[in-house]
C-alpha positions in Angstrom: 38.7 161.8 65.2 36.3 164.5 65.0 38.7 166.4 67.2 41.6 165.7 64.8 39.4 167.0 62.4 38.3 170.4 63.5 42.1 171.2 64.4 42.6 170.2 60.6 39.5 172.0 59.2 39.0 175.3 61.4 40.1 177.6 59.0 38.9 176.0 56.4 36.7 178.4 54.1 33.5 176.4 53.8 32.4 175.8 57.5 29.5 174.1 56.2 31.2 171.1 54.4 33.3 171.0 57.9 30.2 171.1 59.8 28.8 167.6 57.6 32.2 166.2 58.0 31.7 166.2 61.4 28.3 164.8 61.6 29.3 162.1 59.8 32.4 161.2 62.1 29.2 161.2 64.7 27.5 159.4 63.0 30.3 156.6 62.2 30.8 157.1 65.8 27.1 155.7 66.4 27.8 152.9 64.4 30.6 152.0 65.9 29.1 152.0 69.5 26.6 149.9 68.9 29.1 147.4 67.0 31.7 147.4 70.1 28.6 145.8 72.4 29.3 142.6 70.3 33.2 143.0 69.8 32.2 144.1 65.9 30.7 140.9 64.9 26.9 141.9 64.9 24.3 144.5 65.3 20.8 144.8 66.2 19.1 146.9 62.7 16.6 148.7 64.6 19.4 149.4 67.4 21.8 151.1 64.7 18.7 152.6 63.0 18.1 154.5 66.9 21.7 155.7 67.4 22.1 157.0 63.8 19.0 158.8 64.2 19.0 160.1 68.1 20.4 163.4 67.3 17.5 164.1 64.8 15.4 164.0 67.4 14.4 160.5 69.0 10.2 161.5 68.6 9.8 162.5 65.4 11.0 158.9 64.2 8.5 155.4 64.2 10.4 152.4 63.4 9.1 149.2 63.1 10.5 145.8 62.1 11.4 142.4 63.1 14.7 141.7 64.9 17.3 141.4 62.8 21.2 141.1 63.0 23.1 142.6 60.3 27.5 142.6 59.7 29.7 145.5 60.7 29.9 146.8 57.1 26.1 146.5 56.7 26.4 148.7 60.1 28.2 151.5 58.7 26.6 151.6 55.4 23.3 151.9 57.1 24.2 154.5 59.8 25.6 157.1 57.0 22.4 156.3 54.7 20.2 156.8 57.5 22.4 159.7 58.8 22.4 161.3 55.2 18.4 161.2 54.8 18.0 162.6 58.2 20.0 165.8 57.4 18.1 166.0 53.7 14.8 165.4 55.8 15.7 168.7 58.3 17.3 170.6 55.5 14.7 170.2 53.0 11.6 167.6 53.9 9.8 166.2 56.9 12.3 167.1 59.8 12.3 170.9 58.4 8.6 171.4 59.4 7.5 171.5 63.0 4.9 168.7 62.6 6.9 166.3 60.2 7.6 162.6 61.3 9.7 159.8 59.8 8.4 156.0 59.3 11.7 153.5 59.1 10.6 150.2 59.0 11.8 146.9 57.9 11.2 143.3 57.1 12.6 140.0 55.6 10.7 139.0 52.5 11.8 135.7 50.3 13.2 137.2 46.8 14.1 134.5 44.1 14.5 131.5 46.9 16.9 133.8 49.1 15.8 135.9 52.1 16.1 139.7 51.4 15.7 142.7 54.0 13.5 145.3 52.6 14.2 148.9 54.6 11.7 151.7 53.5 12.1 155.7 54.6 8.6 157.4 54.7 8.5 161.2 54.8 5.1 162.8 55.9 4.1 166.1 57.5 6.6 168.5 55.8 7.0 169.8 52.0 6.5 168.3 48.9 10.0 166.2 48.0 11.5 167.4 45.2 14.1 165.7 43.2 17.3 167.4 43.5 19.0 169.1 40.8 23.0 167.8 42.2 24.1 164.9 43.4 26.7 165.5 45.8 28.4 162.6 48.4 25.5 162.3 50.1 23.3 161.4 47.8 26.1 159.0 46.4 25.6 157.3 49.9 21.9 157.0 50.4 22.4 155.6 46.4 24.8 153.0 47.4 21.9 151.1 50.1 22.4 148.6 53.0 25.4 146.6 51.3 27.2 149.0 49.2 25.6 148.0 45.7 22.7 149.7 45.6 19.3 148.4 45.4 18.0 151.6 46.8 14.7 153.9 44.8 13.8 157.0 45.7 10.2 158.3 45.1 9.7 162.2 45.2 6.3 162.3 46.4 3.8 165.7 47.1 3.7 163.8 50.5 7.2 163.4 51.5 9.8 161.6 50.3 10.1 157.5 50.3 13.2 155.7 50.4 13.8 151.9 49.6 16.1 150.1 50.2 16.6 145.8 49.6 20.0 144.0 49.8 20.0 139.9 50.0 20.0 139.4 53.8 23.1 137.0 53.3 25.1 139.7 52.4 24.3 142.4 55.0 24.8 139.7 57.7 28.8 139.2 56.5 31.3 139.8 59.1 
């Protein structure tokens, strides 16, 4: 795909919108290698959160969370949010400065008699977060959370920015 892609693009005028095209193929491409270990069924969350991270750099990251299985479209909904706050962190927060780290964590919390997955992104160590002015796809993507129906609340904080995400665990376990 991401072959098919830069044949397609190459001469495209805006190199940069070719270049996020392509990380996001990689990062889809994540997704689905973690998804083929279980012929597309399942996933391990903290597994997916690893692969859509690793090219970020592996030790500026902490995650932290119970094991938990999630569906194939929870998968990819969670690589390309996770993918999509990465590249804001190294373009404009934590991952931009030298010292910044990332906190992904997780857990299962009971939510109106139903088990919901609570994901939070914690920014530290780089520039204040400030809200952006346009919101382009990406932004669309982090908005749309682990299921594809939101549920997601950003925090623009002189720390960093914090991320959080909760979807009814039902839901982001479907096949």
């Amino acid at each position: 795909m991401q072959a098919i892609a830069h044949q397609t693009l190459n001469k495209a005028e805006d190199q940069e919108a070719v270049a996020a095209f392509g990380q996001r193929l990689g990062a889809l491409a994540s997704a689905n290698d973690v998804l083929t270990r279980d012929n597309w069924s399942s996933a391990s969350l903290g597994d997916v959160a690893r692969g859509a991270l690793a090219t970020f750099g592996g030790d500026r990251f902490v995650f932290s969370g119970p094991d938990v299985t999630i569906g194939p479209r929870a998968t990819l909904a969670l690589t390309l949010m996770l993918h999509e706050l990465a590249t804001n962190a190294a373009k404009y927060g934590a991952l931009s400065s030298p010292g910044g780290t990332v906190s992904v964590t997780w857990k299962i919390r009971r939510h109106d008699d139903k088990d919901a997955l609570d994901l939070t992104w914690v920014e530290r160590g780089g520039p204040p977060a400030v809200e952006p002015t346009r919101r382009g796809f990406g932004s669309r993507i982090i908005r749309m959370g682990l299921s594809g129906s939101g549920g997601v609340e950003l925090s623009y904080e002189t720390e960093g920015l914090m991320m959080r995400a909760t979807a009814p665990l039902h839901q982001i376990q479907e096949a």
